[in-house]
C-alpha positions in Angstrom: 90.4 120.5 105.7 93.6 121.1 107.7 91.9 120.8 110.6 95.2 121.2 113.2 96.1 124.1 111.2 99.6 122.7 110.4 100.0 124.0 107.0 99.4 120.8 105.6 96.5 117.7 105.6 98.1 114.5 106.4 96.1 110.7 105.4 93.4 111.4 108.5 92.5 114.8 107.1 92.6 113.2 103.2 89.9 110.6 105.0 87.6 113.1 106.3 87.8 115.2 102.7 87.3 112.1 100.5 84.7 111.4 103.1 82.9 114.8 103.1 83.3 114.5 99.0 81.7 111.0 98.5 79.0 111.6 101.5 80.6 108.3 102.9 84.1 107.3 104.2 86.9 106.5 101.2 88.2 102.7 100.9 92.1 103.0 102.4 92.9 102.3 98.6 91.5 105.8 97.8 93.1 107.6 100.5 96.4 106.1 100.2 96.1 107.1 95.6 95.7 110.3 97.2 98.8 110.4 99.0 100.8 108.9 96.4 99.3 111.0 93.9 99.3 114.6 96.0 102.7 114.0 98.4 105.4 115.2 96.2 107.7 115.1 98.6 107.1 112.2 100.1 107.3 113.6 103.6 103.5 112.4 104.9 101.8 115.3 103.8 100.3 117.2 101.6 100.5 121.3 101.5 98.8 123.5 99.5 101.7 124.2 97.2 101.8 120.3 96.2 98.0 120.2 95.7 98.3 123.0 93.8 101.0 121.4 91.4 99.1 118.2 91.0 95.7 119.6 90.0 97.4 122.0 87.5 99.1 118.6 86.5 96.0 116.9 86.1 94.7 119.5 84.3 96.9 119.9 81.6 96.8 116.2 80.9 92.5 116.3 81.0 93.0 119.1 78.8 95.5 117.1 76.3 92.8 114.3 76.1 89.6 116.7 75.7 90.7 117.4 72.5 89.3 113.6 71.4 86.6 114.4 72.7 82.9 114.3 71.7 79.9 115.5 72.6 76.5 113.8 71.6 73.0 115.3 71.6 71.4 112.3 71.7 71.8 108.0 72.6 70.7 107.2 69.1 73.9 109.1 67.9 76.6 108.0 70.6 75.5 104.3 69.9 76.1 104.5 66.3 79.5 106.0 66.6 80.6 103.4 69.0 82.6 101.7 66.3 85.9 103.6 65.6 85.5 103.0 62.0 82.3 104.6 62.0 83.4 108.1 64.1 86.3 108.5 61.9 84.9 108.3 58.7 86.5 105.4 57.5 86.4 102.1 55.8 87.5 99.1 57.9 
């Protein structure tokens, strides 16, 4: 995606990979959450170092959550444990 082979993608290069993700061009919302999210540094750009950091970021806090996680074999199931109550085994 670094596409002037600076070391880095700046916000027209985040456009073209949300773009080439979605299979149709990002709202300037999306792109600048990217840059907010990904631009440690604040500097405009994002390197592969800072990428790095904030998927291994976002991973450890996806991982954190997974934990409450469930998985259902079937609608019937996933609709009758829609109640907290109900999941946890407990009385209201």
């Amino acid at each position: 995606m670094d596409k002037d082979g600076s070391g880095a993608i700046t916000p027209d290069e985040v456009e073209d990979l949300l773009h080439d993700t979605y299979g149709f061009p990002p709202l300037e919302e999306e792109v600048a959450m990217f840059m907010q999210n990904f631009d440690l540094n604040k500097d405009g750009k994002v390197t592969w170092e800072e990428f790095r950091n904030t998927l291994e970021k976002i991973k450890t806090e996806t991982n954190k959550k997974s934990a409450n996680a469930k998985e259902y074999s079937s609608y019937e199931k996933m609709r009758a444990d829609r109640y907290k109550h109900i999941r946890m085994g407990k009385d209201l």
